[in-house]
N, C-alpha and C positions, 0 to 999 in steps of 0.2 A: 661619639667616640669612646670606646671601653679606654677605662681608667689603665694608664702607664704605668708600671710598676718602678720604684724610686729604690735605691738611687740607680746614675746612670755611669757608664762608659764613655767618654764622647771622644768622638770618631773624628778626626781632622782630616785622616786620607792625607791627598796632595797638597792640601791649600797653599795656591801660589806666594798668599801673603796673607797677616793678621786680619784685615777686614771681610778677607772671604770664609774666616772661619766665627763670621758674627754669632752665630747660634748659638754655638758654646761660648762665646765672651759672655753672651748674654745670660746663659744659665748659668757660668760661673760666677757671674758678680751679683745676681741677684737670685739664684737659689745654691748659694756654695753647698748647701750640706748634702743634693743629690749629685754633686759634679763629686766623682770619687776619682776618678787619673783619666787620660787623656790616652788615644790611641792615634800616632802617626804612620804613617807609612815614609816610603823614603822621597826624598825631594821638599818634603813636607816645610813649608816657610812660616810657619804658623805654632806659636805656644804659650798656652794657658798658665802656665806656671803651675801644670798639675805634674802628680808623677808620672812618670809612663809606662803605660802597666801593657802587657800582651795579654790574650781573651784570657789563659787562665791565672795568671796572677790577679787580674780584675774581678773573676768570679769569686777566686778564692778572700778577697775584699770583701765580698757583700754583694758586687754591681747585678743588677739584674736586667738592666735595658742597655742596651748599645744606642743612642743616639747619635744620629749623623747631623754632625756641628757646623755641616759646610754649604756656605750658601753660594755655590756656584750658577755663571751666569747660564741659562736653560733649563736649571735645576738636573741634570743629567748624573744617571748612578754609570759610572763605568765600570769595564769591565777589570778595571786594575781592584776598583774597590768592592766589587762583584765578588770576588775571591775570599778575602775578607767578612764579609757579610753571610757570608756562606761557612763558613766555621764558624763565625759568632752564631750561629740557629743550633750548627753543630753541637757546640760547645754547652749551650745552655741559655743563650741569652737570647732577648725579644729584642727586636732590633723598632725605632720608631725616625719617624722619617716627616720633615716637611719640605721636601725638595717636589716638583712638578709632576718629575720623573715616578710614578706613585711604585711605592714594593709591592703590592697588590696584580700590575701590571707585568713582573717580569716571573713567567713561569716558574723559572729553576729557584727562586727564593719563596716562592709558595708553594712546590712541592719541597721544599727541604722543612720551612714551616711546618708544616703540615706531618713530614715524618717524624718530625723530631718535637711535636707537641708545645711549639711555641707561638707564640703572639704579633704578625705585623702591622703596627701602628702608622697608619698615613694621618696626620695632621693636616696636612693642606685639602679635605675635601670634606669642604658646606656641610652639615647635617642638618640642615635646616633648609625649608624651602621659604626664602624671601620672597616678601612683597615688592610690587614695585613702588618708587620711591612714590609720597604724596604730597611734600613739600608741606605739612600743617606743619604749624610750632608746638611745639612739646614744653612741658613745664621743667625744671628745674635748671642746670646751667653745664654749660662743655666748652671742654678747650681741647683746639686742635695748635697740635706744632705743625709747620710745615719748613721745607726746607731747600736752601739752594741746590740741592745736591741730595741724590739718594747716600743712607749707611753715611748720614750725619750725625745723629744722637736722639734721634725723635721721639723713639722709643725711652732709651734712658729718660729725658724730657719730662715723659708722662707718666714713669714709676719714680723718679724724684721726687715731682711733684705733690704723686699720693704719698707716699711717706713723709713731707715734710708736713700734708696738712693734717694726714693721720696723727702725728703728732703733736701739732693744734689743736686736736677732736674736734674739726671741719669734716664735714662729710663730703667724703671722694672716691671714684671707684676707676681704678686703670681699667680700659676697654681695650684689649687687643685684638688687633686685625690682619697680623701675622704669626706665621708658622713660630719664631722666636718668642715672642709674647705670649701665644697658646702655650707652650711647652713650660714657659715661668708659671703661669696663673692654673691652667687647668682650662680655659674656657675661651671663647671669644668667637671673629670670624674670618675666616680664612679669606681676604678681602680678594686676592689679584687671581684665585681660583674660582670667584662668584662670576656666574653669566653676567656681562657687561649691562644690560638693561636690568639686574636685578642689585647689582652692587651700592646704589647708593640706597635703596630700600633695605639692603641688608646693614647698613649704616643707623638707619631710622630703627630697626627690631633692634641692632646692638646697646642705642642710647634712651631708651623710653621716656616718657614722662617721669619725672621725680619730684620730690620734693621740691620746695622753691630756693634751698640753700646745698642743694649738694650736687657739686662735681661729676661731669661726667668727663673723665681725662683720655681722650679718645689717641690710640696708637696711631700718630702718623705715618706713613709707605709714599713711596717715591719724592715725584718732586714737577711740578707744574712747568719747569724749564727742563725736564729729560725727558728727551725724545722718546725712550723705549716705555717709559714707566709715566705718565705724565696721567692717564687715564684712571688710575685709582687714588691721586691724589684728588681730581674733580669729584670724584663718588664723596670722598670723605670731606670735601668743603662742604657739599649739595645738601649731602647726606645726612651729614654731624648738625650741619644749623650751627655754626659755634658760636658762642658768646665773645670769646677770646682767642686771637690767634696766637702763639709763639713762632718766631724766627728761628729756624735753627742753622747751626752753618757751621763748616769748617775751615778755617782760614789758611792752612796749609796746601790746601788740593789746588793742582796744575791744571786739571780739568774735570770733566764730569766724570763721575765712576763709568768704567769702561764705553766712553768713548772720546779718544783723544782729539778729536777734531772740535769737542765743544768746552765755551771756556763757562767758567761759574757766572752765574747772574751775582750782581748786585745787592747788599739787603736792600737797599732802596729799590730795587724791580721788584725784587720777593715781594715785601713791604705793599707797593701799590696794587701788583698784578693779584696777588690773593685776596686781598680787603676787595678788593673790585666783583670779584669771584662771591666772596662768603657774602657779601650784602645784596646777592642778589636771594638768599634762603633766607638770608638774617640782617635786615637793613641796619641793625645795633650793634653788628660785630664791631667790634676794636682790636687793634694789635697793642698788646700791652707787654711785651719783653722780646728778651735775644736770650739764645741758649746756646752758647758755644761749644764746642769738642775741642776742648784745645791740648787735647791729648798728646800731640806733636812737637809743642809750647814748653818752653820752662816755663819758671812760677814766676819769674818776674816778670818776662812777655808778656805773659798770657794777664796778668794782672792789668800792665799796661797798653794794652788792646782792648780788655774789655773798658776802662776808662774811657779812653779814646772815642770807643761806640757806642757809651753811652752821651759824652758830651756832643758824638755828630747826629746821634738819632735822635734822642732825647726818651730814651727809653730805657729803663733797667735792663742789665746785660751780668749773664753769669756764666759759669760751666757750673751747671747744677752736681753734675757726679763728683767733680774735682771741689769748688769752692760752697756749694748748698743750694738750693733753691730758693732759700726765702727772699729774695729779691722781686721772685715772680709769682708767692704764693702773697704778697703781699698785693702784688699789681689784680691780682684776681679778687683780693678779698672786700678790696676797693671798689670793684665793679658792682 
């Protein structure tokens, strides 16, 4: 993947509501200095809290990428934001994208590319050809979050994590395996766009051998209980080998992200149904915390819940972005 040019634009479109514009929460909270303002269109239910800038007061900023911050369900570029996309090539800027829907694929945006001497960046496609998985044990040590519910916090999770033990001068490295993650770090694999028999192999190339005391903090996707998405969480239990599981969850949520007919599992189901899962790569896995989003929560709630579940689970229990992670850097360092 050619290097991105920083900082960025990011592009909300329509987003019906704040979690369908994960992509940019996520660049903005943990790469603020390329998130320079924010580009909505009308309907738009979603905002960063950046300012809102149109393509040329963004250029005239600095921005040099338009990234599309919207993780809609299909990954599907339409034609409302087709328009849009098509002046931003105009205008000056490289537009980068890890939606399904690849820019690469759609004519009219790689011949305007192409005339006007700019750069389409697809993030969601493998550059790597994986192995299939081999199931040996690999030396050093990984934590996978996993969670009731997809766009719980898994990712937060696993850059908490590394910064809290980066801070400890514990050796750990965030491994992403989505489009959102790739776009923070620079690197990773593009997991739910790997060929299905090659996805937990590409798990095994993302986590190697290491050292015997360093972290491999593997980005969690989906969720073992959603029906749509359930398949790359089993690459990444298979795959990763974890040493350590985290629970992730939101306590808020009516039902599973987009679809209302299904209600959340239990951490107790999470809990048993993945340890079940990870001990058949890694028969030493342990669940050693809760990672909450209790972003919904005031502070006293959210203080008083996590209490709660740690006296029913007997687990430490935090929202790492909100309260810190050392809770669960500590559970790890015990292992």
């Amino acid at each position: 993947m050619a290097l991105i040019d920083t900082p960025y634009l990011l592009f909300l479109g329509d987003a019906p509501d704040p979690l369908a514009a994960k992509v940019a929460q996520g660049i903005k909270d943990w790469r603020p200095e390329f998130a320079i303002g924010q580009y909505r269109m009308e309907g738009c239910q979603a905002d960063m809290g950046l300012p809102d800038l149109d393509l040329k007061e963004a250029i005239e900023k600095g921005c040099k990428t338009l990234v599309i911050g919207v993780a809609n369900r299909g990954g599907v570029i339409s034609q409302a934001w087709k328009k849009v996309l098509v002046q931003a090539l105009e205008e000056g800027l490289d537009i980068a994208s890890g939606l399904h829907n690849l820019l690469r694929d759609e004519p009219d945006l790689v011949a305007v590319a192409e005339a006007c001497g700019r750069q389409l960046h697809d993030v969601r496609i493998p550059a790597v050809k994986y192995p299939i998985a081999n199931g040996e044990k690999r030396t050093g040590k990984r934590c996978l979050a996993v969670g009731t519910d997809c766009s719980v916090g898994k990712m937060y999770t696993a850059l908490c994590l590394e910064r809290e033990m980066r801070e400890r001068c514990m050796k750990a490295s965030f491994r992403a395996t989505g489009q959102t993650g790739i776009l923070i770090t620079g690197d990773g694999v593009p997991l739910d766009a790997v060929i299905a028999d090659f996805m937990a192999g590409s798990i095994e190339y993302l986590t190697p051998d290491n050292e015997a005391d360093h972290w491999d903090l593997i980005e969690g996707q989906g969720s073992l209980f959603h029906v749509s998405y359930s398949g790359v969480t089993m690459a990444l239990i298979h795959g990763g080998q974890p040493d350590a599981l985290i629970l992730s969850h939101e306590p808020t949520r009516e039902h599973m992200r987009g679809l209302p007919g299904y209600s959340l599992p239990s951490l107790e189901a999470l809990r048993d149904m993945a340890l079940s899962l990870a001990k058949v790569a890694n028969p030493d896995c342990q669940v050693v915390g809760i990672s909450v989003n209790s972003q919904k929560m005031g502070e006293e709630e959210a203080r008083a819940y996590l209490a709660k579940l740690e006296a029913e689970m007997g687990l430490p229990a935090t929202d790492p972005f909100r309260f810190g992670a050392g809770k669960l850097v500590d559970a790890l360092a015990a292992i």
